[in-house]
C-alpha positions in Angstrom: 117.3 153.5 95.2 117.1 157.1 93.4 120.4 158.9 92.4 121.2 162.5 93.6 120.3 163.6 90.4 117.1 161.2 90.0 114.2 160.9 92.9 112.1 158.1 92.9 109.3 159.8 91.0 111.8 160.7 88.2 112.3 157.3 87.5 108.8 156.0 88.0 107.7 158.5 85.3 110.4 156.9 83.0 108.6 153.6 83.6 105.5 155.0 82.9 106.5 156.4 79.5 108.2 153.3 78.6 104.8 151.2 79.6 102.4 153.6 77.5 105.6 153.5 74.0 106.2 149.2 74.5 103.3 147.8 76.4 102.6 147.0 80.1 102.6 143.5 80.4 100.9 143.3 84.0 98.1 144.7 82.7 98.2 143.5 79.6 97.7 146.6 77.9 99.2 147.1 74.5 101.5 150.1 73.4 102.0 152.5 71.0 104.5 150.6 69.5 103.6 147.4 69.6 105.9 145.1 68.7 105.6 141.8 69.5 108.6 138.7 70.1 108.0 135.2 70.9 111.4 133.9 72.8 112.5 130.0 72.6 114.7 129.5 75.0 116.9 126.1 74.8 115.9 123.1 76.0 119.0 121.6 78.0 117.2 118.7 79.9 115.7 117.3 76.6 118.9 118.4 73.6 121.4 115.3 73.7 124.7 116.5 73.4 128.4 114.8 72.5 131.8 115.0 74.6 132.5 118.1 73.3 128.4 120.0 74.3 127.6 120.5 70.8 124.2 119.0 70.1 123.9 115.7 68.5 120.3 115.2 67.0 119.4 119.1 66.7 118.5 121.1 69.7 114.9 121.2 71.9 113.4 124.6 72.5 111.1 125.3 75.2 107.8 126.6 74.0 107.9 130.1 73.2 106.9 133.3 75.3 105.3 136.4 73.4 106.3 139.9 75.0 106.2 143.4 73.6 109.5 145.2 73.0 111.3 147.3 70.5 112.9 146.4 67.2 115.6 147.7 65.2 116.5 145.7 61.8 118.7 146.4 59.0 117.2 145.4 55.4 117.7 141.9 54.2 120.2 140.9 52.1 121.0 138.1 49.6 123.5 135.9 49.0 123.8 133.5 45.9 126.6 130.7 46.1 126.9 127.5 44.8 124.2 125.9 47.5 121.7 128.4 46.4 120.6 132.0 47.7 120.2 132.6 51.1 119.0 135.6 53.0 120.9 138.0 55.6 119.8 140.0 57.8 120.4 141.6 61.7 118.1 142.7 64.2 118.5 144.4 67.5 115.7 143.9 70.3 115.3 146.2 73.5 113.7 144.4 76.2 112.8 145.8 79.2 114.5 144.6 82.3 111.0 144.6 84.5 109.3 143.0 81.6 111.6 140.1 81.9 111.7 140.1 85.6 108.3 139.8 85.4 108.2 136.8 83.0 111.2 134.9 84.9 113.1 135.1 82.1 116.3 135.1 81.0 117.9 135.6 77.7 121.0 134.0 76.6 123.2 133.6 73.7 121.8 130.5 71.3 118.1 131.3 72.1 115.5 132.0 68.9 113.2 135.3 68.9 110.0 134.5 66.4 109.5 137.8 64.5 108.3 139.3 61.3 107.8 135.7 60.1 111.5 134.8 60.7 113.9 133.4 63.0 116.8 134.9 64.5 119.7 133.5 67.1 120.7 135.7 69.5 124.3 135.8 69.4 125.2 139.3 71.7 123.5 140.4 74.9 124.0 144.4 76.3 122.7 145.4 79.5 124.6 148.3 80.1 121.7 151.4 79.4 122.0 152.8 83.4 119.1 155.2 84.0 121.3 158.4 85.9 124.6 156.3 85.8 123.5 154.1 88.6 123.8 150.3 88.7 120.6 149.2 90.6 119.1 150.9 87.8 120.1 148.8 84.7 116.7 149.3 82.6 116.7 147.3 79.5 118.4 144.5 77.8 119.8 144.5 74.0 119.8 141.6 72.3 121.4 141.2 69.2 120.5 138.9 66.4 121.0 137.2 62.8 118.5 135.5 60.8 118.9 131.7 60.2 116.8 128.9 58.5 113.6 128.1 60.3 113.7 124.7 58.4 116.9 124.2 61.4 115.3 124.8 64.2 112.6 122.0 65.2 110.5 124.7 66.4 107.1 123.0 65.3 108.4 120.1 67.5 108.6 121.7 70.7 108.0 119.5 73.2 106.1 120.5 76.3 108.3 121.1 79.6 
């Protein structure tokens, strides 16, 4: 549905200048960009969990699905304390809306994003960029993120679902 300030060929050219910057996943055509994630969603059939719903024995991620979408990370920063140093750091990623449509996917709050060698835990979601103000047209979702031990997660473990 176009707006009275958008027509539907407005908005399909915003799609296709999104497709040619991030990547067109239909056709599997890379972008200018790209930027690559790998998503692990949680596992909730296979992670045992106590009265309470907090994991018990770590938990099970799903395997992981590679997409293209944009980045935007603040610098990494160290901490030194009496356990050691550890390392900080916060990322933002823009997904497209279609792009996860497309994929059946989801993302939620507790699920792992693979990039730049690291591992981050989503821990806020935004989906409120409206293309012309208009609901039907929620384009992309923001996911924020912080950096956490990979040595945690059980990644390399994964089993198959």
């Amino acid at each position: 549905m176009s707006g009275r300030f958008f027509s539907a060929n407005d908005l399909r050219t915003f799609e296709t200048f999104n497709k040619e910057l991030i990547g067109d996943l239909r056709t599997n055509k890379d972008g200018l960009i790209n930027q690559k994630i790998k998503l692990f969603k949680v596992s909730a059939e296979h992670t045992t969990t106590n009265l309470y719903g907090e994991s018990t024995g770590g938990k099970i991620y799903k395997p992981g699905v590679q997409f293209a979408c944009m980045i935007e990370s603040s610098d990494v920063d160290f901490t030194l304390d009496e356990f050691g140093a550890d390392s900080l750091q916060d990322s933002t990623f823009f997904m497209l809306r279609e792009t996860l449509t497309d994929l059946e996917l989801v993302p939620e709050m507790g699920d792992i994003v693979e990039w730049n060698y690291a591992h981050f835990e989503i821990n806020g979601i935004n989906e409120n960029q409206l293309v012309g103000g208009m609901y039907d047209q929620n384009w992309s979702v923001n996911c924020t993120a912080h950096l956490i031990r990979s040595v945690t997660l059980q990644i390399e473990r994964v089993r198959k679902i």
